[in-house]
C-alpha positions as CSV (number, residue, x, y, z in Angstrom):
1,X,1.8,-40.2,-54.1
2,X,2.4,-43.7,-53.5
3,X,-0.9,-45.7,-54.0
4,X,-2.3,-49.2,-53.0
5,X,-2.4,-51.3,-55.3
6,X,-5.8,-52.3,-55.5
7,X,-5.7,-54.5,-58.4
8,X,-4.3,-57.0,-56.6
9,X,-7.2,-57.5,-54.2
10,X,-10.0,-59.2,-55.2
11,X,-13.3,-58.8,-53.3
12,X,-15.6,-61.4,-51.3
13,X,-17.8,-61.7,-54.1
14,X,-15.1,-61.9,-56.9
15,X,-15.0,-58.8,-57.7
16,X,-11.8,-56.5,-57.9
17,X,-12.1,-54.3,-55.2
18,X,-12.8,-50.2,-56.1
19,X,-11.9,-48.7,-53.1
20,X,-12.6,-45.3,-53.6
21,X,-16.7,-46.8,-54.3
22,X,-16.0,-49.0,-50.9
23,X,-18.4,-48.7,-48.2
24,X,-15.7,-47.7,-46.2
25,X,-15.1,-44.2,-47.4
26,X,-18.4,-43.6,-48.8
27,X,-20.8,-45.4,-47.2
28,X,-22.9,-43.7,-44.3
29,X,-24.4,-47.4,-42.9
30,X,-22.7,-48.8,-39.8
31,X,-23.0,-52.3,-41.1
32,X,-22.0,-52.1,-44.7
33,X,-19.0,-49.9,-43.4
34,X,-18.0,-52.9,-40.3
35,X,-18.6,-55.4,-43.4
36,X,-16.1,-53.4,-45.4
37,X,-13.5,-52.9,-42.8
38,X,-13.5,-57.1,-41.8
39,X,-12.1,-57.4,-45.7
40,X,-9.8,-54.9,-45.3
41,X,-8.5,-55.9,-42.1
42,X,-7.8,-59.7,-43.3
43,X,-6.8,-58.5,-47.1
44,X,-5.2,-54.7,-47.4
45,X,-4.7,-53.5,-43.7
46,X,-3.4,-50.1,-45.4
47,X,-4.7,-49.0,-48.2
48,X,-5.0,-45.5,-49.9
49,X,-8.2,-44.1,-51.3
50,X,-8.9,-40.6,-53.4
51,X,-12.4,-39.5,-51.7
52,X,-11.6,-36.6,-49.4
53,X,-8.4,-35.5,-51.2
54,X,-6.8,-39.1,-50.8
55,X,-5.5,-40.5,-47.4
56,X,-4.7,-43.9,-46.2
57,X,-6.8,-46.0,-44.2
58,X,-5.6,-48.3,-41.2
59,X,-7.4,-50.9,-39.8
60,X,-6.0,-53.8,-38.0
61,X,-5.9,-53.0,-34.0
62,X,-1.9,-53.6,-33.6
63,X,-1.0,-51.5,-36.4
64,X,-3.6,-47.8,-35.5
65,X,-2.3,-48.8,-31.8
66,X,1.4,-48.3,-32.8
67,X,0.4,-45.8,-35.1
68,X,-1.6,-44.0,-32.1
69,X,1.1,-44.2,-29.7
70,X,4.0,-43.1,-31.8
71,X,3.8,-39.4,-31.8
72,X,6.9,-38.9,-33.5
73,X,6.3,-40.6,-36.6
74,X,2.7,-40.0,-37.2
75,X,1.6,-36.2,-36.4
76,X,-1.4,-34.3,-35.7
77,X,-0.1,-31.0,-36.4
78,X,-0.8,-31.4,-40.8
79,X,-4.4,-32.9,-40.5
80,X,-6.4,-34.5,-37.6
81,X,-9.3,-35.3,-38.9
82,X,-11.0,-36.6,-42.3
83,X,-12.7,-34.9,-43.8
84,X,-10.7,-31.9,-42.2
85,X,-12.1,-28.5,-41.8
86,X,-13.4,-26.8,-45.1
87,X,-11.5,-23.5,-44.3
88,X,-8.5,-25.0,-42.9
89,X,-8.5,-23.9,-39.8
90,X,-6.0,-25.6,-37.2
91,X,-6.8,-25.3,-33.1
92,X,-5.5,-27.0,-29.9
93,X,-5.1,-29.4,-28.9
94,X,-6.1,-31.4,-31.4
95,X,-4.4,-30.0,-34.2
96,X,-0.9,-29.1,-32.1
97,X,1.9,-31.5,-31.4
98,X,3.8,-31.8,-27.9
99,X,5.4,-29.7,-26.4
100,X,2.7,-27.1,-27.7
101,X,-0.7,-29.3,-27.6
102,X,0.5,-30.2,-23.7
103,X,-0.5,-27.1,-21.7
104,X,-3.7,-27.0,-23.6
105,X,-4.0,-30.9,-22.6
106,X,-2.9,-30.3,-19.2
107,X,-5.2,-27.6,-18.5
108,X,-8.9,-29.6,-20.0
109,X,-7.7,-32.5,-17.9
110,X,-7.4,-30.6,-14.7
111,X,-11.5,-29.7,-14.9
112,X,-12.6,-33.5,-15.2
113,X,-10.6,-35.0,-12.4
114,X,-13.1,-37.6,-9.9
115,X,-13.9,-34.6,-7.2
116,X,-15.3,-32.3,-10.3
117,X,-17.2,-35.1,-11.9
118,X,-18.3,-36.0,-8.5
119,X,-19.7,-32.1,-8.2
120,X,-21.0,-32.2,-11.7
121,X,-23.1,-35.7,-10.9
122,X,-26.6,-33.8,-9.8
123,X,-26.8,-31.3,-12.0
124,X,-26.3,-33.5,-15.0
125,X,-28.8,-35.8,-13.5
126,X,-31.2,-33.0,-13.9
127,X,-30.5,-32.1,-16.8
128,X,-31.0,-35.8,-18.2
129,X,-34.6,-35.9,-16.3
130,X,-35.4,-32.4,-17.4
131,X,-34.7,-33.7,-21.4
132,X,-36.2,-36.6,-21.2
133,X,-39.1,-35.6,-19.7
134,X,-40.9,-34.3,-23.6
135,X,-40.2,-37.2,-25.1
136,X,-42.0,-39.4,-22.1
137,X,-44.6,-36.9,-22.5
138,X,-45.3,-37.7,-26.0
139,X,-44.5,-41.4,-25.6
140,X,-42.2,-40.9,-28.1
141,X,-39.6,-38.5,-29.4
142,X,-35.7,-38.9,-31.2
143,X,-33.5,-40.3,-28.7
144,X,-29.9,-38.9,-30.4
145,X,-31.2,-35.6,-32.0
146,X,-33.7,-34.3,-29.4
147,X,-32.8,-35.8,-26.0
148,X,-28.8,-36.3,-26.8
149,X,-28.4,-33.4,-28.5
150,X,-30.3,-30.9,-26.3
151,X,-28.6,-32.8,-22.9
152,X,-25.3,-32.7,-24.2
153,X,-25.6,-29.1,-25.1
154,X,-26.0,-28.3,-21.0
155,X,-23.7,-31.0,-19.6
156,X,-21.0,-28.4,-21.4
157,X,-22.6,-25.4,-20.2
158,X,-22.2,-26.9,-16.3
159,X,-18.3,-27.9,-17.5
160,X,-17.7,-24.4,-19.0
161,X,-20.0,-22.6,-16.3
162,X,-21.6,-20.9,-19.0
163,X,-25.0,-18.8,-18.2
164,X,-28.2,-21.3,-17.8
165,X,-29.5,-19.2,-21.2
166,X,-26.6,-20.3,-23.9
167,X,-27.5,-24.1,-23.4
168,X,-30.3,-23.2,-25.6
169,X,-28.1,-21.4,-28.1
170,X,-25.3,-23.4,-27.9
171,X,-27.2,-26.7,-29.2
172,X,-29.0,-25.0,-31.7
173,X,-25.7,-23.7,-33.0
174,X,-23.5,-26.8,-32.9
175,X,-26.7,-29.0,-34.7
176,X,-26.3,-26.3,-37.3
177,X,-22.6,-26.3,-37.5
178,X,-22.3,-30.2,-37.2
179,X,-25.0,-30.7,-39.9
180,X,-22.8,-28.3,-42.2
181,X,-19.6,-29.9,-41.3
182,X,-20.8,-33.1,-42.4
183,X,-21.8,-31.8,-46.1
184,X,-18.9,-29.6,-46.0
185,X,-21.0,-26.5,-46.3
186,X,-17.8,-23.9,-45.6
187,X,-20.2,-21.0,-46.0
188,X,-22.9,-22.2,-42.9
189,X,-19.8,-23.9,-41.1
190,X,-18.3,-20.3,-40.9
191,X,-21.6,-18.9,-39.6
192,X,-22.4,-20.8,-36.9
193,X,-18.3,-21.4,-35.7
194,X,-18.2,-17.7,-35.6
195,X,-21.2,-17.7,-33.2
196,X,-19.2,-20.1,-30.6
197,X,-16.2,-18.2,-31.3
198,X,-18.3,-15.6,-30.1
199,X,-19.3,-17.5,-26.9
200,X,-15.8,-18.9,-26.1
201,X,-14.4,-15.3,-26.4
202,X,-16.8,-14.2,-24.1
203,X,-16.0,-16.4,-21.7
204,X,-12.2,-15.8,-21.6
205,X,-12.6,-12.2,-21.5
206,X,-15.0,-12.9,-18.5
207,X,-12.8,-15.0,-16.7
208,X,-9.9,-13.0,-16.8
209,X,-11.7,-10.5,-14.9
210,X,-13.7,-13.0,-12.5
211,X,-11.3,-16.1,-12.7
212,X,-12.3,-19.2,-10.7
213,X,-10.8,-22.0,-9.1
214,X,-8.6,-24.0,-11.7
215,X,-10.2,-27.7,-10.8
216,X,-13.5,-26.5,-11.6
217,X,-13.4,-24.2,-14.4
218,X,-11.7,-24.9,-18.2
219,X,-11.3,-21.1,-19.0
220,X,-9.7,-20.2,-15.6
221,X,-7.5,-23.4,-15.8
222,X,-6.6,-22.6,-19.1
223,X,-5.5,-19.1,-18.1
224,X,-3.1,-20.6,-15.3
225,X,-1.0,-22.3,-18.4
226,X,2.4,-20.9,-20.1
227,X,3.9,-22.8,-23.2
228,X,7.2,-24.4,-23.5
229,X,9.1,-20.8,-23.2
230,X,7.4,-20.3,-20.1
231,X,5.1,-17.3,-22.4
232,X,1.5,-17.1,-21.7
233,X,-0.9,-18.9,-24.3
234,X,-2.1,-16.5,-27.0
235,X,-4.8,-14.9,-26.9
236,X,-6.0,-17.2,-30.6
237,X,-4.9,-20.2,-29.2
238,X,-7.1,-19.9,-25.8
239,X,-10.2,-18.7,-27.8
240,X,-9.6,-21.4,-30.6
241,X,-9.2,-24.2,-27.5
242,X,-12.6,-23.4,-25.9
243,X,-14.5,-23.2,-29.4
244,X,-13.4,-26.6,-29.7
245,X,-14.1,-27.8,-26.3
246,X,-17.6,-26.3,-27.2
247,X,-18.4,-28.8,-30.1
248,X,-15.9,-31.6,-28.8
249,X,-18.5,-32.7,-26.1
250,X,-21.7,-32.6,-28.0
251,X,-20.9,-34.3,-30.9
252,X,-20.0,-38.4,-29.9
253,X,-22.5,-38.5,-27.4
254,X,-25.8,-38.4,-29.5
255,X,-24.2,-40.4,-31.8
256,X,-23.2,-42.9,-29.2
257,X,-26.7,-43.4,-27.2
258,X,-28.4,-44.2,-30.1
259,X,-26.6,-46.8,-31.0
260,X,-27.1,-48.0,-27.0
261,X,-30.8,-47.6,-27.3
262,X,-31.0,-49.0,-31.3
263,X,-29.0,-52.0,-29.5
264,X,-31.1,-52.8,-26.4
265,X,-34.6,-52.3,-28.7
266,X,-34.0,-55.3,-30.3
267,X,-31.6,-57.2,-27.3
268,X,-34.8,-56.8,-25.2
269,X,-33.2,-59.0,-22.6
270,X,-30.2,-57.3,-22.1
271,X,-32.4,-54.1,-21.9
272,X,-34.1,-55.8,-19.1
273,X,-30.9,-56.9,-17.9
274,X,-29.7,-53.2,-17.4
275,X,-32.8,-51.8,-15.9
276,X,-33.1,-54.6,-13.4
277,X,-29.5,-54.5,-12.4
278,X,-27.6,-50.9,-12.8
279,X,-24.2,-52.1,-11.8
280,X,-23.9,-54.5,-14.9
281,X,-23.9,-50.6,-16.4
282,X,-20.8,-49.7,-16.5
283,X,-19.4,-53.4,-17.7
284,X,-22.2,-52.9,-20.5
285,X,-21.1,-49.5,-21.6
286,X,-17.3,-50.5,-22.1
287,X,-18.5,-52.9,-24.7
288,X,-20.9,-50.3,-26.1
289,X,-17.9,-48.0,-26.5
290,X,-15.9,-51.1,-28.2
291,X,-18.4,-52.0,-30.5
292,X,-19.9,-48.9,-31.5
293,X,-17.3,-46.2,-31.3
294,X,-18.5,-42.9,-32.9
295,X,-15.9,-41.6,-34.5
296,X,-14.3,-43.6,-37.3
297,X,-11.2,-42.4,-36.3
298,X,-8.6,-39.7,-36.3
299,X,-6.0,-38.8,-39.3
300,X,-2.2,-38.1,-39.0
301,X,0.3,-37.5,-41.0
302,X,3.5,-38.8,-41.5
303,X,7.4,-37.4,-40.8
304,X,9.0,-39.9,-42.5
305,X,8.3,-43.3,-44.8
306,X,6.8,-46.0,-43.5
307,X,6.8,-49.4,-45.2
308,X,3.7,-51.2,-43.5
309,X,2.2,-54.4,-45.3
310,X,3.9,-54.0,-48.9
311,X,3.0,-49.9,-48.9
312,X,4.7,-47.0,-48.6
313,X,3.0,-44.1,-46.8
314,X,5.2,-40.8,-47.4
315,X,5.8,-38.2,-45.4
316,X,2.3,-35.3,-45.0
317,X,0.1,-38.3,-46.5
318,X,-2.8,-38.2,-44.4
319,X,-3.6,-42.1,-42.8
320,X,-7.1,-42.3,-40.8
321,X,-6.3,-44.5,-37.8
322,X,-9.3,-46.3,-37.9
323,X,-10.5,-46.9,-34.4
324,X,-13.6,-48.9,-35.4
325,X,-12.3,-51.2,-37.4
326,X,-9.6,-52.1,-34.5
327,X,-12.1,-52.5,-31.7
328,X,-13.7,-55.3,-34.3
329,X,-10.2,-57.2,-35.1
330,X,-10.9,-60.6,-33.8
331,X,-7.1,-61.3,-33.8
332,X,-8.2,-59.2,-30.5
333,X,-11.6,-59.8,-29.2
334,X,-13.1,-63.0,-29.7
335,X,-16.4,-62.9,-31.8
336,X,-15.8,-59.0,-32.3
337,X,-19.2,-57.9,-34.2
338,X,-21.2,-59.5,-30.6
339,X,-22.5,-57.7,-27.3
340,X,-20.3,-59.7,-24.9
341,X,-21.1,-58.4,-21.4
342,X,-17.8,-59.0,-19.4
343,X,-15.5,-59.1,-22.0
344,X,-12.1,-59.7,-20.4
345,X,-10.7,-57.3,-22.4
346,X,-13.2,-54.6,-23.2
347,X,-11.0,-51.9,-21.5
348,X,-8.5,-52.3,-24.7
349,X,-10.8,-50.7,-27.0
350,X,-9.8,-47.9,-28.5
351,X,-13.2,-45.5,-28.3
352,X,-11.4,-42.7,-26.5
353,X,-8.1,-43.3,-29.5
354,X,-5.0,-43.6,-27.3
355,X,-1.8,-42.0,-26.9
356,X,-1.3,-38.1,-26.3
357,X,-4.4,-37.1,-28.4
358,X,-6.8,-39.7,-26.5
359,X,-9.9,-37.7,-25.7
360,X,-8.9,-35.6,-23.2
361,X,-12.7,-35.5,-21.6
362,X,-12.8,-39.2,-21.1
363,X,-14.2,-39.0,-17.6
364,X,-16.6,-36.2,-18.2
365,X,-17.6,-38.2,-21.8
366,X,-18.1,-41.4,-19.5
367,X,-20.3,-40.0,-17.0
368,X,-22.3,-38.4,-19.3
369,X,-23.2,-41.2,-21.4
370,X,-23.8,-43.1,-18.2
371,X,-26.2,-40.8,-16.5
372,X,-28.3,-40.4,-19.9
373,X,-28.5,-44.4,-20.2
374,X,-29.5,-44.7,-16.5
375,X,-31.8,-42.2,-16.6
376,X,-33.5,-43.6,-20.0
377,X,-33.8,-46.9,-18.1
378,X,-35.3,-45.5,-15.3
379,X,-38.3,-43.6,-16.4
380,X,-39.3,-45.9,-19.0
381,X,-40.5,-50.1,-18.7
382,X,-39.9,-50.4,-22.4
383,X,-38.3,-48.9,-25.6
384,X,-38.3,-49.3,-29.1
385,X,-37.3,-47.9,-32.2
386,X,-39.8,-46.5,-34.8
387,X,-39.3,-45.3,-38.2
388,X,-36.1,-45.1,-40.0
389,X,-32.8,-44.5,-38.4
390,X,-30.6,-41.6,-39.7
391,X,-26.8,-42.4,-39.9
392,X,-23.8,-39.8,-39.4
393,X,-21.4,-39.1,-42.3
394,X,-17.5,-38.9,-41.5
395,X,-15.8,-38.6,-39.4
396,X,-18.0,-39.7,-37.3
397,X,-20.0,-43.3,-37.4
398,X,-23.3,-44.5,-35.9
399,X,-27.1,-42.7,-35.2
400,X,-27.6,-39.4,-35.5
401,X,-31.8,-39.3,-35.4
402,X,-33.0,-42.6,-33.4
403,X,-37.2,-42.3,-33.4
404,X,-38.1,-44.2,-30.4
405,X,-41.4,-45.0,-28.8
406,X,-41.3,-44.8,-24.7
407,X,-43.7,-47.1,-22.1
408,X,-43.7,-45.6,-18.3
């Protein structure tokens, strides 16, 4: 395997740089991790490390944009994510390649179109009040693990149309699964996936009897689909699809608010700002989603060699496209570690990825971490965070428990 040569790079404080001890790889701390990817960006853009089984990373913006864009070259099909699953399972569409990760594509997208979204609105609303409403209670309560975790849970029960009851189990069982996926527990992993394998199998078998309309339902939509031979989708694939559409949605989210609300406790003016004036939200969001995207980013792998900055990544070597580290390249956004409000070109971030694997629940992600902020904002005058902040392990990067205090 073809490896950086890491001798060559020296470190900011003169020291020869050890990547596989780097923040980057093993660090769990947003800011040592951004600190780490500014020297790699400006002094070994791709660079291959041994933690996780050895892959590459790739962190200037133009380079995991071309990367992310060119799905001929750089696959999903191998591995998708780092640290991948500890059994090795594979499921769509994440893991597929076109043509046979498009109907599986096609058929998510068609459930979070504008006139869904628009239907979805109030109830999610609800949901958000109904959450929030323990922690303003208290005066206080965890703002990612309690309030994210336990809204996100039902804002994909109302997308699946699951019964009102498995919210409860679902977020119990994807904070179980998630914590395990994170230490790479295979044993508890396999317990609690087998429980939402459980729940998406339901659900197909259900909707083949009682199908619903398309637009509005992922199970029914994904029913309607055929693969390139015109064949219905198996019976694995269609189960495997909605156990990941189960976790997909409740995973960023959490992470992603408590960033927000870490953010605005100490911006207190900007927190103002927001609660004063809720259409600077969605301009303020964009950047949040620029400058602290939860997922470190995606892996391919490679069909061919590719010579990129003196290296040579060979074909089925795993490269992380590292999202975050792009949406802080200042050869792209001007003063890229800063809140900007406005930025002329927040929308070129690279939260969502990009290409044919960008998230295909974009809108449904957007509105949701819009209704929780506005509803946060709302009910409360003030907010701050109390006690210590918990961080996510890969692949994901940011909050993960966010104590707050809460003044009505």
């Amino acid at each position: 395997m073809a490896i950086a040569d890491v001798d060559r790079q020296v470190h900011q404080d003169g020291q020869k740089l050890d990547i596989d001890k780097s923040a980057a790889v093993i660090s769990d701390n947003p800011a040592d991790i951004y600190e780490e990817y500014r020297y790699l960006r400006k002094h070994c853009p791709v660079i291959h490390t041994s933690q996780y089984g050895g892959y590459w990373l790739m962190t200037r913006y133009e380079d995991v944009k071309r990367a992310a864009m060119d799905s001929e070259t750089y696959i999903s099909s191998v591995k998708a994510v780092v640290p991948s699953d500890p059994r090795g399972l594979r499921r769509p569409p994440l893991n597929f390649d076109a043509p046979a990760h498009t109907p599986f594509r096609t058929a998510l997208e068609r459930t979070v179109k504008p006139v869904r979204l628009a239907r979805l609105k109030e109830p999610l609303y609800k949901h958000a009040e109904a959450q929030l409403a323990p922690l303003l209670a208290r005066g206080h309560g965890d703002i990612s693990a309690e309030f994210g975790a336990n809204f996100v849970a039902r804002m994909e029960s109302e997308w699946l149309n699951l019964e009102a009851g498995i919210a409860t189990e679902l977020a119990t069982t994807a904070a179980s699964w998630l914590n395990a996926w994170r230490m790479q527990d295979g044993e508890v992993v396999t317990a609690n996936s087998q429980k939402m394998y459980r729940i998406a199998s339901d659900l197909l078998a259900d909707r083949r009897l009682n199908p619903r309309e398309p637009e509005d339902d992922p199970a029914s939509s994904l029913l309607l689909e055929r693969d390139a031979d015109g064949n219905p989708l198996s019976e694995e694939n269609l189960v495997g699809c909605l156990r990941q559409a189960l976790v997909v949605g409740v995973v960023a989210p959490p992470v992603l608010i408590g960033s927000i609300c870490n953010h605005l406790s100490v911006d207190k003016e900007l927190q103002r700002r927001l609660r004063d004036d809720e259409t600077l939200i969605p301009l303020a969001m964009e950047e949040f989603l620029r400058l602290y995207s939860p997922y470190r980013g995606f892996a391919r792998t490679t069909t061919k060699n590719v010579h990129l900055h003196g290296e040579i990544i060979r074909p089925r070597e795993p490269v992380t496209l590292c999202y975050t580290a792009a949406n802080r390249d200042p050869e792209v956004f001007d003063n890229p570690d800063e809140f900007v409000m406005g930025r002329s070109n927040a929308a070129a971030h690279m939260g969502f990825g990009r290409g044919k694997h960008r998230c295909a629940g974009m809108p449904l992600a957007r509105l949701s971490l819009d209704v929780m902020l506005r509803v946060i904002l709302r009910n409360t005058k003030d907010f701050d965070v109390v006690g210590e902040l918990q961080y996510s392990r890969m692949p994901e990067l940011g909050i993960i428990s966010c104590p707050m205090t809460l003044v009505q």
